[in-house]
N, C-alpha and C positions, 0 to 999 in steps of 0.2 A: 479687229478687236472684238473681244465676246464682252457680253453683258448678263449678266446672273438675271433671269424671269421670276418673277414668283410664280411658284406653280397653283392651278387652279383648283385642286386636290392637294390639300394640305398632305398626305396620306404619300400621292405618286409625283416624284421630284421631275420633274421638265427640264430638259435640257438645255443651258445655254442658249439664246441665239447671238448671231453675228450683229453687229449694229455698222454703220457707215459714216460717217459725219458728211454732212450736204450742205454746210456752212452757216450761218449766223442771222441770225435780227438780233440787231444792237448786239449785245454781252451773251446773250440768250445761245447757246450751240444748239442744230437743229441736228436728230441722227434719225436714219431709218433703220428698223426691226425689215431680218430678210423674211423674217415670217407673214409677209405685205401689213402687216398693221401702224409699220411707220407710215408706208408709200402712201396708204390709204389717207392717213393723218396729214399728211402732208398736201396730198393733191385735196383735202376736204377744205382744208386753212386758205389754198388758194382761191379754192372757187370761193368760200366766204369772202376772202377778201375783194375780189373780182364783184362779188354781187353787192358786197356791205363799202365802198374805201371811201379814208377819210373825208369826212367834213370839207367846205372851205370856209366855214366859220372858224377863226382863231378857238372857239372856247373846243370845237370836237376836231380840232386839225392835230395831223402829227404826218411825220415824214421816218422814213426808213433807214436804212443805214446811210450815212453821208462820207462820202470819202476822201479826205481832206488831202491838201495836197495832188490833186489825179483833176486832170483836165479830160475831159468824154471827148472822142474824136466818131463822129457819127460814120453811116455810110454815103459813101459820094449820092449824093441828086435825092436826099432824102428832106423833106420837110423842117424848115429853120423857123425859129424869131430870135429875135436880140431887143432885150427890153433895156435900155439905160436907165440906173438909177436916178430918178424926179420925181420926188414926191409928191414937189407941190401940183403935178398932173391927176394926182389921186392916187388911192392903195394899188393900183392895178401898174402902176410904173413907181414904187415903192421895193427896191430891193437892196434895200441898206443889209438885208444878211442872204446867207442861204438860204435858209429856211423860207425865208419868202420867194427868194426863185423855186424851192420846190413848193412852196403852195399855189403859185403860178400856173407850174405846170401839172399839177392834180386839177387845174381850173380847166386846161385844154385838153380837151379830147384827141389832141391829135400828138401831143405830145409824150414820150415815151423814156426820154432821159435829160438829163437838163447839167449844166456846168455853170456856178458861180462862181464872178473872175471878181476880185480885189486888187488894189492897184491901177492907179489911173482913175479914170470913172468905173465905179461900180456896174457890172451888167450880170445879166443874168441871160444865160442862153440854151434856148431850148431845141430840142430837135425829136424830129420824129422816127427815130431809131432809136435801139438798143445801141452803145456803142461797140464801135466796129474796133476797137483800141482803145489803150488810155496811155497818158502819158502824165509825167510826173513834175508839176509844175507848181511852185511855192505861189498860194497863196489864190489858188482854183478850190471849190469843193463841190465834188460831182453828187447824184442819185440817181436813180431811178422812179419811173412813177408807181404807184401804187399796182398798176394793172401791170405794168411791166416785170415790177420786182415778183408778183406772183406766178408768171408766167417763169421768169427764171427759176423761184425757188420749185416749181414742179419738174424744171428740167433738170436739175439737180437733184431732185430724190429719183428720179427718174436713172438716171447714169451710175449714182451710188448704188441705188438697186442692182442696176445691169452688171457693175462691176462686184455685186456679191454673190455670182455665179460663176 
């Protein structure tokens, strides 16, 4: 796809560039300009995110895309917990939603993708991969972590790049 530039010389028209779609936060479409000032913009957002990510105060907390229905299937011998839903243990075994299993795992460092199961007891499960697959299971909803999602969306403007030469 081309995408009309405004030129910087009102005066000398600029040529089209190519743009790439590298996919989504939330509703939001993310594209890279082949002219590197997407790629740029893209891997600037990650590092911000990498060095700024959310809060885990409820009031500055927020999580990423969630993917409902998708169970994360990690890679073999990678780093697990399984938190069951108890509250009355405190906020830290409190996962009456997603959202709280991914503010969980924005809490652990070591965590990198996380799966909310509904049905039966409530759990929330974390793991220290990206995952390795997904699979498509009613009433799972998967994300990623902050530090993770960033690391993907760079490798994503990364390949959209590569693939607009």
């Amino acid at each position: 796809p081309v995408a009309p530039v405004a030129p910087a010389d009102p005066v000398a028209p600029v040529a089209p560039v190519p743009v790439a779609p590298v996919g989504a936060i939330g509703s939001d479409p993310i594209t890279v300009r082949a002219n590197g000032t997407g790629i740029s913009t893209a891997l600037q957002a990650a590092e911000t995110l990498l060095s700024h990510p959310p809060g885990t105060r409820w009031q500055s907390f927020w999580c990423g895309l969630l993917e409902s229905d998708i169970g994360y299937v990690p890679l073999n011998d990678t780093w697990s917990r399984t938190v069951r839903h108890r509250p009355n243990f405190g906020d830290s075994n409190d996962v009456a939603s997603p959202q709280r299993c991914c503010r969980l795992c924005q809490q652990e460092p070591r965590c990198k993708s996380w799966t909310w199961k509904d049905g039966g007891p409530k759990r929330c499960e974390m793991f220290g991969s990206a995952p390795a697959s997904k699979e498509l299971v009613p009433g799972y909803v998967s994300g990623l972590s902050a530090a993770e999602a960033s690391v993907e969306a760079a490798r994503s403007a990364l390949r959209a790049l590569s693939g607009l030469s």
